[in-house]
N, C-alpha and C positions, 0 to 999 in steps of 0.2 A: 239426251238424258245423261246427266251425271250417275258412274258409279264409281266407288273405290274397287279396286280389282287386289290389290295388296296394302301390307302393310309389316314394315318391320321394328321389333321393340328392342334399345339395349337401355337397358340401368333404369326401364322408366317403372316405377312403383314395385310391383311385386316380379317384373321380369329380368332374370338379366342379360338372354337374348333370345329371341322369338320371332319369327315371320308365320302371320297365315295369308292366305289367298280367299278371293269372294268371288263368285261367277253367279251370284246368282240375285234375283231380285228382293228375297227372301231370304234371310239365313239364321239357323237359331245355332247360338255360343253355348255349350253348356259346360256344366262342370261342378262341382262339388262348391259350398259355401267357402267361400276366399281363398277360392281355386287362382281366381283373375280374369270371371269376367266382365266384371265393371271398370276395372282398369284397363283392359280391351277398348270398350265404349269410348273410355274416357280418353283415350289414347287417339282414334279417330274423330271424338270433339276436338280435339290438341288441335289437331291437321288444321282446321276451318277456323279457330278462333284462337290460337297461340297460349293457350291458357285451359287448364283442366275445371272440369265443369263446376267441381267437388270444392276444389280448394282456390283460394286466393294467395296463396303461398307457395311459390316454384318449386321449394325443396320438399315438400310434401308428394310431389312424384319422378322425387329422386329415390333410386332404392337403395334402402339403408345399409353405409356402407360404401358405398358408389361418391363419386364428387360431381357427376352430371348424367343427363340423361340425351338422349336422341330416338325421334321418330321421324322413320320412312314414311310417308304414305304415297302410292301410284292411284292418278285417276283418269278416268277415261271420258272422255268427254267428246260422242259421237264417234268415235274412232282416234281420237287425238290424245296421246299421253303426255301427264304433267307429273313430273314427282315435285313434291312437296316433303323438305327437311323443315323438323323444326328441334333443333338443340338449347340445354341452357348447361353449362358448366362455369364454375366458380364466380357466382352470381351475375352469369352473361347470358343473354338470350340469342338468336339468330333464325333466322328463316328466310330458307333458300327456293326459290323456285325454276326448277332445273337447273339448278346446282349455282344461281345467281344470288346473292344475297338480295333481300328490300332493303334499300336505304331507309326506309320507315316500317316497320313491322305493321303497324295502322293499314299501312295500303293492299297490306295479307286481305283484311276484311272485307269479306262480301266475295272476294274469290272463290269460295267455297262455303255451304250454308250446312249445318245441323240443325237437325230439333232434338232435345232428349228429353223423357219422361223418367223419370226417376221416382222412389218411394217417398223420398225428403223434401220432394217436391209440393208438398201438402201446406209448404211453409209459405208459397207462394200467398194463399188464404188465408190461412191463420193468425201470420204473425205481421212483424212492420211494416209501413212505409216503404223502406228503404230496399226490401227485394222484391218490390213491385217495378218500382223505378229501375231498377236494375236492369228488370226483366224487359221495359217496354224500352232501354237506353239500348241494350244489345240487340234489339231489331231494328231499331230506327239508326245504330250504328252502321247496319250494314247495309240499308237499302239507302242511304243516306251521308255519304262522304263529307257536306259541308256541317253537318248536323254533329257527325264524329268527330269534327274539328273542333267545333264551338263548343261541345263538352268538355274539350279536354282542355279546351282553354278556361272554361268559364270555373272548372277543377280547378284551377294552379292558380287562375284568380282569387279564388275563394279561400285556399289557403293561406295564398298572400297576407289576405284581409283578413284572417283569424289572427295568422300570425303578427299584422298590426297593431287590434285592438287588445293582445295578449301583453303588448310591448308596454301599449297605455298603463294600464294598470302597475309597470314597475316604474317605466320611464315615461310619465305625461307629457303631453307638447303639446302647442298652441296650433302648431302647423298643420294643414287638413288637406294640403296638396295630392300626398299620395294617396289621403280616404279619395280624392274627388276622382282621381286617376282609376281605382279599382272600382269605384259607384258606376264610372262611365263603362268600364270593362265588363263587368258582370250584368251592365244593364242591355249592353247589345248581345251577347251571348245568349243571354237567359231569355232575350226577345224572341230568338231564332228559334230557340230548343221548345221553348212553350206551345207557338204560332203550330211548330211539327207535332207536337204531341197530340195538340187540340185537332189537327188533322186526321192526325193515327187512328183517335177512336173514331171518329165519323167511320173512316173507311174499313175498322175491321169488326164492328159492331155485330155487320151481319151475317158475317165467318162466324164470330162465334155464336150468334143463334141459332145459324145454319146447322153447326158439328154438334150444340148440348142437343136440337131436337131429335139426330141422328144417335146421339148414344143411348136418352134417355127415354127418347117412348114418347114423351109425352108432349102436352100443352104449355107448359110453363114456361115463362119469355126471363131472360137473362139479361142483365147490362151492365156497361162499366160508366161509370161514371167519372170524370177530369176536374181535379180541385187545384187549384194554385192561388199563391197571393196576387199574380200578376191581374186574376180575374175581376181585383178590387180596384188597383191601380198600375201604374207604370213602374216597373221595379227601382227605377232610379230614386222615385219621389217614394217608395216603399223604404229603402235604403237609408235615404235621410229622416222619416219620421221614425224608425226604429232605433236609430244610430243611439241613444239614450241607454234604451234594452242592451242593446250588443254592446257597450261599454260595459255594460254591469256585469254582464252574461261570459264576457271576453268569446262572442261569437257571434256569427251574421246568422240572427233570427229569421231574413224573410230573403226568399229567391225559390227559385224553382227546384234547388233541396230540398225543397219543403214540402213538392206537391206529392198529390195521394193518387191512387188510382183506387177508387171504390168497386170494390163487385158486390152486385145485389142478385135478387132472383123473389119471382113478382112481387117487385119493388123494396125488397127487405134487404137490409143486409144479408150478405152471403154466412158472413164470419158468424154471427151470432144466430142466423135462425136457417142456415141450409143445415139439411140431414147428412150420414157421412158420403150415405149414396148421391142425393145432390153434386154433393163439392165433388166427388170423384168425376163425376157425368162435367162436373163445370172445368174441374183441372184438366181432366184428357180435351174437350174440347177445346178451351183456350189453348193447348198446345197443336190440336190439329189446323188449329186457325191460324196458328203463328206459321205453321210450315205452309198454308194456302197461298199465306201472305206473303212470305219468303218468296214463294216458288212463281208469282206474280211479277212480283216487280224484282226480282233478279235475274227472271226467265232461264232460271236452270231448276232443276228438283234437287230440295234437301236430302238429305240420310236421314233416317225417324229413326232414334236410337230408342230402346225399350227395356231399359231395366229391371228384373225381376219383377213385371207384371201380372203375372197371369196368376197370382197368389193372392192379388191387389182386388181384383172384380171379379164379377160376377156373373152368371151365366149370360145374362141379357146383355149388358156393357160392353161382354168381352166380344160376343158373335156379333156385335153392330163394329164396337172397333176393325175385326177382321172383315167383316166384309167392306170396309172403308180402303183400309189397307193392299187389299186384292185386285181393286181396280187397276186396268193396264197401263195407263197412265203414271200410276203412284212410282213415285222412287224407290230407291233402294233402302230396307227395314234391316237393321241390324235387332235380334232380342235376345235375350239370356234367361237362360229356364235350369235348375237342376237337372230336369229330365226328356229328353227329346222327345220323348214319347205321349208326353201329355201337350208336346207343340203340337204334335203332328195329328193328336186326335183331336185341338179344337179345329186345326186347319181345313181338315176332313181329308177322305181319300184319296180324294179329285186334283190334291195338292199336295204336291212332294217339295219341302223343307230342307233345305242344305243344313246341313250338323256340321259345325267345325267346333270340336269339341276342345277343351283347354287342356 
């Protein structure tokens, strides 16, 4: 079993230097409203994924003021300790593992797994495309090495190819060479990433039917549904009958940017016709399915980080979530509450709650 045992914060978000300690399998943060303890959380997401969960912007957990920041983390993995640094000062990143740098920060991934549930995580349902993809690109990144490659190339391809048909429109050319060269690039990338995606759902469909019928009680069947254009055709031959559009548009209309991942629940859209309890039963369970899955084909156990939840649900949700959570198996649960006291009464008596207060 993977756990964090430590962790030290200088200049990251609201800290300007801090260390706490974890021993235990359980631990509730508390502390007053922007006290810091989602910056905590977010602090041991950092560890596992080189990037804060919150923002897409590095200097957003620099503290204001500061020109960089640095976090410690120590893990213990069966008895075996690893520190993991990860710094970024004057727009440079770095990540050390026992005090070695990665010549690729990419090879960090998968090293160490999070799950975090958060309250803005509602957006997962509600709103675009684009933080579904997100969502299923950062697990398939990490269980998935050649999969994180061909992202990140089929990305740089893409912009390339923005960036060409942007050119068109000032400066036109007859020449199609370099269209042919990124059609062919994007066409095996996007073959890869697709082929895995179409895989993903099959295999974690029944994770999450498994964790919504465990929070919510009932009978009601769940599922994700995989849309892409590749479904229609081959993205190369996709690429060329668009190529018209993407002139006009000065963008590539059709590739696996494009695809959706649909959640329903019996058989309805999620977005438009789940209740708000539904989608809460469906958001906690696709993330406890995401950690099963993690915790499967990485063969180590995540950290389930827990953001002011217990304010979120409801009586019935919250005593299925914990007794999920309490199994001796499960990992290491970081959550953050105001008040210790209302952890330790849903926890019950039987279960004593480490407090490491901020």
């Amino acid at each position: 079993m993977t756990q964090v045992t430590k962790i030290r914060l200088t200049q990251f978000r609201n800290y300007s230097s801090r260390e706490f300690q974890f021993s235990d399998q359980i631990t509730c943060i508390t502390g007053a409203n922007g006290s810091g303890k989602t910056s905590l959380l977010d602090a041991l997401y950092y560890l596992c994924y080189t990037k804060s969960y919150f923002s897409n912007q590095q200097i957003h957990s620099v503290k204001s003021g500061t020109d960089g920041f640095r976090i410690d983390g120590y893990f213990n993995e069966n008895g075996t300790e690893t520190q993991i640094a990860c710094t970024w000062r004057d727009g440079k990143k770095e990540v050390l593992a026992n005090g070695a740098a990665y010549e690729k920060i990419a090879n960090h991934i998968g090293r160490f797994a999070a799950v975090m549930i958060a309250p803005d995580d509602m957006a997962l349902i509600n709103e675009g495309s684009e933080s579904r993809r997100r969502w299923l690109d950062s697990i398939l990144g990490q269980t998935d090495k050649r999969y994180l490659e061909q992202l990140l190339r089929y990305q740089q391809i893409l912009q390339q190819r923005n960036a060409w048909l942007k050119l068109q429109a000032i400066k036109p050319s007859e020449k199609r060479d370099e269209l042919h060269f990124y059609n062919r690039e994007l066409s095996t990338s996007g073959q890869y990433i697709f082929e895995q995606r179409q895989q993903f759902i099959h295999q974690f469909l029944p994770y999450l039917n498994e964790h919504y019928h465990l929070l919510s009680g009932g009978n009601e069947s769940v599922a994700l549904r995989f849309d892409s254009d590749l479904f229609q055709e081959h993205l190369q031959q996709a690429l060329l009958n668009s190529f018209e559009q993407d002139l006009r548009l000065q963008r590539t209309c059709k590739g696996i940017h494009k695809d959706e991942l649909h959640f329903s629940i019996q058989d309805l859209p999620l977005k438009q016709y789940g209740s708000q309890g539904q989608k809460k039963s469906f958001l906690f369970a696709l993330k406890l399915a995401q950690y099963q899955f993690l915790k499967i084909k990485l063969k180590q156990t995540p950290l389930l980080l827990l953001d002011d939840i217990f304010e979120k649900l409801d009586q019935q949700r919250m005593e299925a979530l914990l007794r999920i959570i309490q199994v001796p198996d499960f990992g290491q649960v970081m959550l953050t509450d105001t008040h210790y006291e209302r952890v330790q009464q849903a926890f019950g008596a039987n279960k004593t709650i480490a407090n490491v207060p901020i």
